[in-house]
MDAnalysis code that builds the backbone (N, CA, C; Angstrom):
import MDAnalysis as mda
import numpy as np

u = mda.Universe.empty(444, n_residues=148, atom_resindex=np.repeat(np.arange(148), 3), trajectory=True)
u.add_TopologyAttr("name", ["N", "CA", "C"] * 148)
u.add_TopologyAttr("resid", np.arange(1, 149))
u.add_TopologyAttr("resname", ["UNK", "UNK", "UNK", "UNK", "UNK", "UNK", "UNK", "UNK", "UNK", "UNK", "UNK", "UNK", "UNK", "UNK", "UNK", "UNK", "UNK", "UNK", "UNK", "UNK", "UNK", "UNK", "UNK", "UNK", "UNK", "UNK", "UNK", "UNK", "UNK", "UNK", "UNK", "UNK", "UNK", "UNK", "UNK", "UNK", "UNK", "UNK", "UNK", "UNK", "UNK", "UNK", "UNK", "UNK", "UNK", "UNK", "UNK", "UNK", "UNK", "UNK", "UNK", "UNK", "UNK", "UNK", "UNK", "UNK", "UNK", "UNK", "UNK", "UNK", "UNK", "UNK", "UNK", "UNK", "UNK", "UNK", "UNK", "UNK", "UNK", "UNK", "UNK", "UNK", "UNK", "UNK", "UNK", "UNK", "UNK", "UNK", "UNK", "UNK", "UNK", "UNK", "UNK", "UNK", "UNK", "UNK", "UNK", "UNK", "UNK", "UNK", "UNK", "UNK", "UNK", "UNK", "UNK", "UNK", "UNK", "UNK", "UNK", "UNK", "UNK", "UNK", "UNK", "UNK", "UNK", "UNK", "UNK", "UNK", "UNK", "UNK", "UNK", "UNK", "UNK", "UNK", "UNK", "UNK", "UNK", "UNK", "UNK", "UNK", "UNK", "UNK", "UNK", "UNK", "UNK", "UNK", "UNK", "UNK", "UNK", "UNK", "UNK", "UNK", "UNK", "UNK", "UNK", "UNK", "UNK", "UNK", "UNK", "UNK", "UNK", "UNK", "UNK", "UNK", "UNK", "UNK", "UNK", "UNK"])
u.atoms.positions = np.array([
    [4.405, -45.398, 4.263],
    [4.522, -44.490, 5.387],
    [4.985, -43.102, 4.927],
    [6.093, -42.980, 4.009],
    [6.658, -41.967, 3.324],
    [5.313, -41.061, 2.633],
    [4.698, -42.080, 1.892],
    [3.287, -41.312, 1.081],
    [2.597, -40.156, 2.044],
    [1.912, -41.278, 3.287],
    [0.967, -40.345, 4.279],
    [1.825, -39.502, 5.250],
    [3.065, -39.164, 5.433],
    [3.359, -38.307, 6.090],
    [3.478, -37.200, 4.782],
    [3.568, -37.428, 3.427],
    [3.683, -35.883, 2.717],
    [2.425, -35.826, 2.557],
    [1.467, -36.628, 2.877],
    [0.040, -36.150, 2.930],
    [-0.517, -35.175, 3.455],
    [-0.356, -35.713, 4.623],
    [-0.633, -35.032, 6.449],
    [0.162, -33.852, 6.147],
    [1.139, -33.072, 5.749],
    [1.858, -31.952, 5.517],
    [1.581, -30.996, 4.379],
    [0.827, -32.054, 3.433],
    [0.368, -31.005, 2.485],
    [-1.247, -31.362, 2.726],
    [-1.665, -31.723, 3.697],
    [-3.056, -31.291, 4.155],
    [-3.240, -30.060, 5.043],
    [-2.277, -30.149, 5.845],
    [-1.636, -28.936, 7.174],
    [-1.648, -27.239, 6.145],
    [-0.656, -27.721, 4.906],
    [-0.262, -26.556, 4.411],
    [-1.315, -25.888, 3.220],
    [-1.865, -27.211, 2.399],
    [-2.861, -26.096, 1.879],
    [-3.901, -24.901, 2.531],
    [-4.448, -25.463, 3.323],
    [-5.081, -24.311, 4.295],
    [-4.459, -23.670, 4.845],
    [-2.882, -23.320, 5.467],
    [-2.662, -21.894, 4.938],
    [-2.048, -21.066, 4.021],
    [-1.542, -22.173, 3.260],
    [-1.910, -21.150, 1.806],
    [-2.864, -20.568, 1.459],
    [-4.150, -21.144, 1.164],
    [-5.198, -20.468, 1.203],
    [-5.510, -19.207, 1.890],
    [-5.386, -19.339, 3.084],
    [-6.116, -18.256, 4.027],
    [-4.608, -17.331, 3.677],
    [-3.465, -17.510, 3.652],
    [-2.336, -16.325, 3.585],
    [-3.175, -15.754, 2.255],
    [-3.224, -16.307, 1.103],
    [-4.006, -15.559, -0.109],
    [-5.372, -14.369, 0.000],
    [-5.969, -15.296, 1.322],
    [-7.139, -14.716, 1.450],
    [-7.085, -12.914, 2.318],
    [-6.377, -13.113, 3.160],
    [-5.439, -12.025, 4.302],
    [-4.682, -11.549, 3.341],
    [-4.314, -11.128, 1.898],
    [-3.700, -10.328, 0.930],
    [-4.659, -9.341, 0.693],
    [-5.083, -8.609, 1.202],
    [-6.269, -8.172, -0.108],
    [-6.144, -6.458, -0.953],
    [-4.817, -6.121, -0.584],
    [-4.108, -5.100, -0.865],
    [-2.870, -5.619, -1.743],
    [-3.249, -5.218, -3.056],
    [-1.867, -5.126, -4.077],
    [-1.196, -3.912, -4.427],
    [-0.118, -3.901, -4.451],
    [0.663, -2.470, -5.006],
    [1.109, -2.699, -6.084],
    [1.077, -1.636, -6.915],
    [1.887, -1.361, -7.799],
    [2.747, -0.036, -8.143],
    [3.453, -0.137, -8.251],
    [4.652, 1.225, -8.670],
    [4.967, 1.344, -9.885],
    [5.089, 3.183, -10.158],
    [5.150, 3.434, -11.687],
    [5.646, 4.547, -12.235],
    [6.730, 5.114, -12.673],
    [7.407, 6.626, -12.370],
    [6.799, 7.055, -14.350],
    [6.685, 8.056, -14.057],
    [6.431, 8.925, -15.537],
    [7.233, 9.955, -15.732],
    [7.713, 9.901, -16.552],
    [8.735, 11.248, -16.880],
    [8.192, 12.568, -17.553],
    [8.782, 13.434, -16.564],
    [8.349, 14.755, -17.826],
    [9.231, 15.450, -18.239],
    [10.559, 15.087, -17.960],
    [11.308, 16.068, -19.058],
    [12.637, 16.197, -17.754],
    [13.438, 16.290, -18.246],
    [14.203, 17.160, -17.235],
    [14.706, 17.192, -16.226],
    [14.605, 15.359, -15.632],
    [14.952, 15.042, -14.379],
    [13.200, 14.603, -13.374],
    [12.190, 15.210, -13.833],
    [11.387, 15.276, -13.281],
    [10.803, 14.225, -13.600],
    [9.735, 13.524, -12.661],
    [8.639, 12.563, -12.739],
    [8.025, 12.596, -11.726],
    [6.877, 12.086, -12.537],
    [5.398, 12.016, -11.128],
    [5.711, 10.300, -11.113],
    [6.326, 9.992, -9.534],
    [5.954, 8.621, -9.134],
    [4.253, 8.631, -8.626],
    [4.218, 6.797, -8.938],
    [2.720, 6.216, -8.951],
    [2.722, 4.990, -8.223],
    [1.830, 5.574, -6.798],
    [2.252, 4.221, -6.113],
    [0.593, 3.573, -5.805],
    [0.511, 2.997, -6.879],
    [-1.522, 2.400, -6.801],
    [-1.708, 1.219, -6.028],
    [-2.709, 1.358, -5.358],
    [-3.243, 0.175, -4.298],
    [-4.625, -0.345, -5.175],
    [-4.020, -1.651, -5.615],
    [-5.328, -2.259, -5.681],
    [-6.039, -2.889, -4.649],
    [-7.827, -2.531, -4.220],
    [-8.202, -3.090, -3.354],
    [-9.155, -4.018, -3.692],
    [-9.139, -5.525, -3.062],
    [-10.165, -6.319, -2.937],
    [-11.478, -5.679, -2.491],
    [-12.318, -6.373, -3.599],
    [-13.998, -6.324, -2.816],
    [-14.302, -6.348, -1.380],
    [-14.660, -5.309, -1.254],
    [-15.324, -5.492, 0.333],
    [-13.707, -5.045, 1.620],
    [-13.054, -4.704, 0.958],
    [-11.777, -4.405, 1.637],
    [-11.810, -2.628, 1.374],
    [-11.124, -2.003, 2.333],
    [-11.088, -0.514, 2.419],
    [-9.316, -0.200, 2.693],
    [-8.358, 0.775, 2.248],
    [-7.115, 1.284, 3.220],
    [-7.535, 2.742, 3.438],
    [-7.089, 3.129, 4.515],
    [-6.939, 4.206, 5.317],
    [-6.289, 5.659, 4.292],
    [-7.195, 6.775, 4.457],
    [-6.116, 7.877, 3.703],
    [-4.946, 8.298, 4.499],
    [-3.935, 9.447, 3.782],
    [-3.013, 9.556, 4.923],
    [-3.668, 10.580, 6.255],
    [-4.784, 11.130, 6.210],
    [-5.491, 11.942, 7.568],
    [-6.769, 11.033, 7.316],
    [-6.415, 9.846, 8.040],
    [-7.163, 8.715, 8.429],
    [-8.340, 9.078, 9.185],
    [-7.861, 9.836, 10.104],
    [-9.033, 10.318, 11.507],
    [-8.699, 9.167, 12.857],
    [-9.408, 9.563, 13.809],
    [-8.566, 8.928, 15.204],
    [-8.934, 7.374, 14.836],
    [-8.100, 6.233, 15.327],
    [-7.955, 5.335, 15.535],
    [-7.098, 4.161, 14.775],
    [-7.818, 4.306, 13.300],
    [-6.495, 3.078, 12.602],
    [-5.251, 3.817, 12.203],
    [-4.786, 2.832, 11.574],
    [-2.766, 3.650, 11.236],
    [-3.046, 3.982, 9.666],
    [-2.879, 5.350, 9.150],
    [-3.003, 5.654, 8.412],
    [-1.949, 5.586, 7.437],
    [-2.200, 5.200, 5.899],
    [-1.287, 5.046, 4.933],
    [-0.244, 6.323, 4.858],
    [0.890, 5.684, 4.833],
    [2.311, 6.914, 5.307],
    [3.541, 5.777, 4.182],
    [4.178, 6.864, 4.170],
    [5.614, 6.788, 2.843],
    [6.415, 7.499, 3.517],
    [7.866, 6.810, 3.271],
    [8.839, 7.233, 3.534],
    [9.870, 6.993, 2.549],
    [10.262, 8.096, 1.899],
    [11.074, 7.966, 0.486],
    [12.713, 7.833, 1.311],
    [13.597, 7.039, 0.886],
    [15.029, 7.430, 1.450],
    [15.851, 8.618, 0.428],
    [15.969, 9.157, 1.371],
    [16.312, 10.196, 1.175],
    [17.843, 10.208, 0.460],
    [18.186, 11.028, -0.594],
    [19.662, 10.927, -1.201],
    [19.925, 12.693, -1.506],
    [21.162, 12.733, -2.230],
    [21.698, 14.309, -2.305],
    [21.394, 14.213, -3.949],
    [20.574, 12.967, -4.260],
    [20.768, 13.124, -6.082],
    [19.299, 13.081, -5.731],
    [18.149, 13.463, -5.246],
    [16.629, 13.134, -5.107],
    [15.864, 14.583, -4.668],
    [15.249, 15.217, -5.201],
    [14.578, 16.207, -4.450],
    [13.094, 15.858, -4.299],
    [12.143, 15.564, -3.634],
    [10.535, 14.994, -3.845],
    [10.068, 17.456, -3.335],
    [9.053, 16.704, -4.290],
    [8.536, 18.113, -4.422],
    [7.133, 18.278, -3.974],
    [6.867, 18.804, -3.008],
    [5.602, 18.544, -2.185],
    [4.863, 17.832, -1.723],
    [3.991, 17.617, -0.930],
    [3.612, 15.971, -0.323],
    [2.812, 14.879, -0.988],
    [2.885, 13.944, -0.794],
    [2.463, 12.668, -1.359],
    [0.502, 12.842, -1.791],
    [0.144, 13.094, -2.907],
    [-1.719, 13.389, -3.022],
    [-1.894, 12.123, -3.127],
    [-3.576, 11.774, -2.988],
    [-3.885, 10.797, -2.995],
    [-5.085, 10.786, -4.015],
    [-5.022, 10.175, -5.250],
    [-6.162, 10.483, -6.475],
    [-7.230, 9.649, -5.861],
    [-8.216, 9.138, -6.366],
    [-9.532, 8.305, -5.482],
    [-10.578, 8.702, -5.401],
    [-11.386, 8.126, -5.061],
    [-12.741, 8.493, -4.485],
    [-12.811, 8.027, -2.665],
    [-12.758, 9.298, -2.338],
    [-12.629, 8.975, -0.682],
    [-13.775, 9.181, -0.310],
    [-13.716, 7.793, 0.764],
    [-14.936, 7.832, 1.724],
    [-14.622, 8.210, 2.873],
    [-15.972, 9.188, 3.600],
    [-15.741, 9.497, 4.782],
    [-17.312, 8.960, 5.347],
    [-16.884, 8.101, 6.890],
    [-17.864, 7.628, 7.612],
    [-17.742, 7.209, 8.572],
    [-18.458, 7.494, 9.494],
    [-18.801, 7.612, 11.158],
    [-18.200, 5.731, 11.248],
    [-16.882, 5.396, 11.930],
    [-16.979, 4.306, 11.981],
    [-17.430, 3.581, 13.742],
    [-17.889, 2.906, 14.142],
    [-18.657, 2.999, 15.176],
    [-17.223, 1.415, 16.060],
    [-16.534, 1.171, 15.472],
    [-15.345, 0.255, 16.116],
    [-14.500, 1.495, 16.710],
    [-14.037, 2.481, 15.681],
    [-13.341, 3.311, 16.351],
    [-13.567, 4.682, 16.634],
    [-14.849, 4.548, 16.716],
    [-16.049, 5.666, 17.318],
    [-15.226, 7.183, 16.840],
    [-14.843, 7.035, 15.210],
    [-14.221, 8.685, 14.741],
    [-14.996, 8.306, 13.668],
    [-14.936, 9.671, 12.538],
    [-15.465, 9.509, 11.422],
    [-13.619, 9.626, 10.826],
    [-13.935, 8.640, 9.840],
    [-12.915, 8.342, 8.832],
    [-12.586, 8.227, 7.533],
    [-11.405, 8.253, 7.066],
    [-11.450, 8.990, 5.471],
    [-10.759, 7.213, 4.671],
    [-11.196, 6.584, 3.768],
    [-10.886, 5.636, 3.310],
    [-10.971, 5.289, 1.420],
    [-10.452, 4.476, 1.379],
    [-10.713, 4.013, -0.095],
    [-10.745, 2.648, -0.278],
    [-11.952, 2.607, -1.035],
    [-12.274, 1.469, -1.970],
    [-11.743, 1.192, -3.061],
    [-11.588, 0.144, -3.696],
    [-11.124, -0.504, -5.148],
    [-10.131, 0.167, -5.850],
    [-9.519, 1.256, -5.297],
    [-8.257, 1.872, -5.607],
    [-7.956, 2.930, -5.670],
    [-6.955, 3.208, -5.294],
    [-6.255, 4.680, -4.959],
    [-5.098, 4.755, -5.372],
    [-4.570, 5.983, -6.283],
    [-3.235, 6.196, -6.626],
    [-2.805, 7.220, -5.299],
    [-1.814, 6.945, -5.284],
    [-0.846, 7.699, -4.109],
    [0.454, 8.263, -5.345],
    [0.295, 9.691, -5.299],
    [0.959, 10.508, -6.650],
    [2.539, 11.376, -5.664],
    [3.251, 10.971, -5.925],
    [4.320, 11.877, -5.286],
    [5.442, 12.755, -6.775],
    [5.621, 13.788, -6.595],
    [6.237, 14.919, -7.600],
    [7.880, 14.633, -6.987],
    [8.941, 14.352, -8.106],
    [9.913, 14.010, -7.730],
    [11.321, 14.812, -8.955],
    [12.255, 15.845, -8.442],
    [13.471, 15.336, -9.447],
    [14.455, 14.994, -9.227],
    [15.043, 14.572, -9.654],
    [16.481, 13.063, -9.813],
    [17.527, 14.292, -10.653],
    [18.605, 13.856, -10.226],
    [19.862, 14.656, -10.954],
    [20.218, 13.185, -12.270],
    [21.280, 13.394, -12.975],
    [20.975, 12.818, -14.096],
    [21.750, 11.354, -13.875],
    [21.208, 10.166, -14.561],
    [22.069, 9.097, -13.736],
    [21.351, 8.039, -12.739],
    [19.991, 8.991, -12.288],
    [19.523, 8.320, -11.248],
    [18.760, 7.319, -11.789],
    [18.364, 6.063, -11.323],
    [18.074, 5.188, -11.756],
    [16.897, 4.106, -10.810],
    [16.518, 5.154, -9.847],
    [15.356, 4.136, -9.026],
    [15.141, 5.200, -7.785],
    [13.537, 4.980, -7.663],
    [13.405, 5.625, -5.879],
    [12.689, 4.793, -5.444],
    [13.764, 4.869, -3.888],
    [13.314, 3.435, -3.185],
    [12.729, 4.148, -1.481],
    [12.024, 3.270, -0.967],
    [10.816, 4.098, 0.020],
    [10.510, 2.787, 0.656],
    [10.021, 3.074, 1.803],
    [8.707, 2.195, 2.426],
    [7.069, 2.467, 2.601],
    [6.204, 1.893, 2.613],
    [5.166, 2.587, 2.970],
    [4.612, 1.724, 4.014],
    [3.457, 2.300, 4.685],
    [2.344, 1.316, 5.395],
    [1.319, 1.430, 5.647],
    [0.681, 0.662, 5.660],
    [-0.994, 0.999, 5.443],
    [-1.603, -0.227, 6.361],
    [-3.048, 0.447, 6.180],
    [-3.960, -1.004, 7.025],
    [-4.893, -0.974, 6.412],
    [-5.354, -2.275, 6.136],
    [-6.847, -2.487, 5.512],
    [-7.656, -3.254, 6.474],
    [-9.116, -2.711, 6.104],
    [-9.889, -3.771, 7.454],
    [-11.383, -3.769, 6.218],
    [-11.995, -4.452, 6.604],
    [-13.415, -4.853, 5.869],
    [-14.096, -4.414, 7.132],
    [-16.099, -4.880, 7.150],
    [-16.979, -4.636, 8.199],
    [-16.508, -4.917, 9.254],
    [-15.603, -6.290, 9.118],
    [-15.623, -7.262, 10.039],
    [-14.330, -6.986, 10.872],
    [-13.449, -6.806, 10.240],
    [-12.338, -7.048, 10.854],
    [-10.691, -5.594, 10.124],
    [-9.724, -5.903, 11.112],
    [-8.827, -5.377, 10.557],
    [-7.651, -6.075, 10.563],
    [-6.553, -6.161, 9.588],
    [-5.459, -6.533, 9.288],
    [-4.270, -5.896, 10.336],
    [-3.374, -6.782, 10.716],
    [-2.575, -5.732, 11.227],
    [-1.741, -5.079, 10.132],
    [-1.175, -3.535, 10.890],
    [-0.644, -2.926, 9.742],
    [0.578, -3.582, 9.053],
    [1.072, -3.273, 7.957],
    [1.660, -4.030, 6.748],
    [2.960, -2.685, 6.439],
    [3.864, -3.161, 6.401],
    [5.501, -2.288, 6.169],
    [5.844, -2.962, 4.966],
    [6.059, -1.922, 3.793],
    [6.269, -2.523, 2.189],
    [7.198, -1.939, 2.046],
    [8.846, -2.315, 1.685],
    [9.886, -1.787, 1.008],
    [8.882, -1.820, -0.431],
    [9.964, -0.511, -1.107],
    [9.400, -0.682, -2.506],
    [10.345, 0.653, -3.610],
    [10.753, 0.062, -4.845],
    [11.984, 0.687, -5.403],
    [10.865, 0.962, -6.868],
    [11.161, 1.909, -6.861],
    [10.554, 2.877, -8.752],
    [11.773, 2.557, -9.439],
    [11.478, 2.184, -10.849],
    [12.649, 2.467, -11.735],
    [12.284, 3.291, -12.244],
    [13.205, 4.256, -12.852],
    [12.452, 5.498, -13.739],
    [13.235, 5.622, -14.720],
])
């Protein structure tokens, strides 16, 4: 009896493991570079699954466009706004009847930053949405800390 009830529970749970894996299809990675002096270019790269798109930050009307929020300290200065390296697509999307600015298979998100001496991490949230032909994800809130 013991056997088939961890059966029945890990029959329940592999399928959604699976499908939680499948509903991932946005990876981050974070990456600070130094240039001297307190200064670094943080690197915040989205890897995207095949057939998956995220939003730029001037998305165009309808989905929630990828946005950062660095926490702010008196030892942190960020030095102009967050660029986005990539190959952006722009196209008439007919779900949310705007034309829209997006990326495929990856995008660095580049922010210019200096740190007084000592400092030892920048920590932020971001959020983004990814959707394929078919469908969209709801949007996604990522704490996330740079060591530098």
């Amino acid at each position: 009896m013991k056997k088939l009830f961890i059966l029945v529970i890990a029959l329940f749970a592999i399928p959604a493991l699976v499908n939680a894996q499948i509903l991932n299809p946005v990876h981050w990675n974070y990456s600070a570079k130094s240039m001297g002096n307190g200064q670094y270019i943080l690197h915040l790269t989205a890897n995207i699954d095949p057939g998956w798109h995220v939003y730029a930050q001037d998305a165009g009307e309808g989905p929630v466009p990828t946005s950062f929020k660095f926490d702010k300290s008196v030892e942190t200065d960020f030095v102009g706004k967050v660029r986005e390296v990539g190959k952006e697509r722009k196209e008439f999307d007919k779900n949310f009847n705007s034309v829209l600015k997006f990326y495929e298979n990856k995008v660095d998100f580049v922010q210019y930053v200096k740190v007084k001496a000592g400092t030892k991490s920048v920590k932020g949230s971001l959020e983004y949405m990814v959707c394929d032909n078919h469908q969209c994800l709801p949007p996604k809130d990522i704490d996330f800390s740079i060591n530098l």
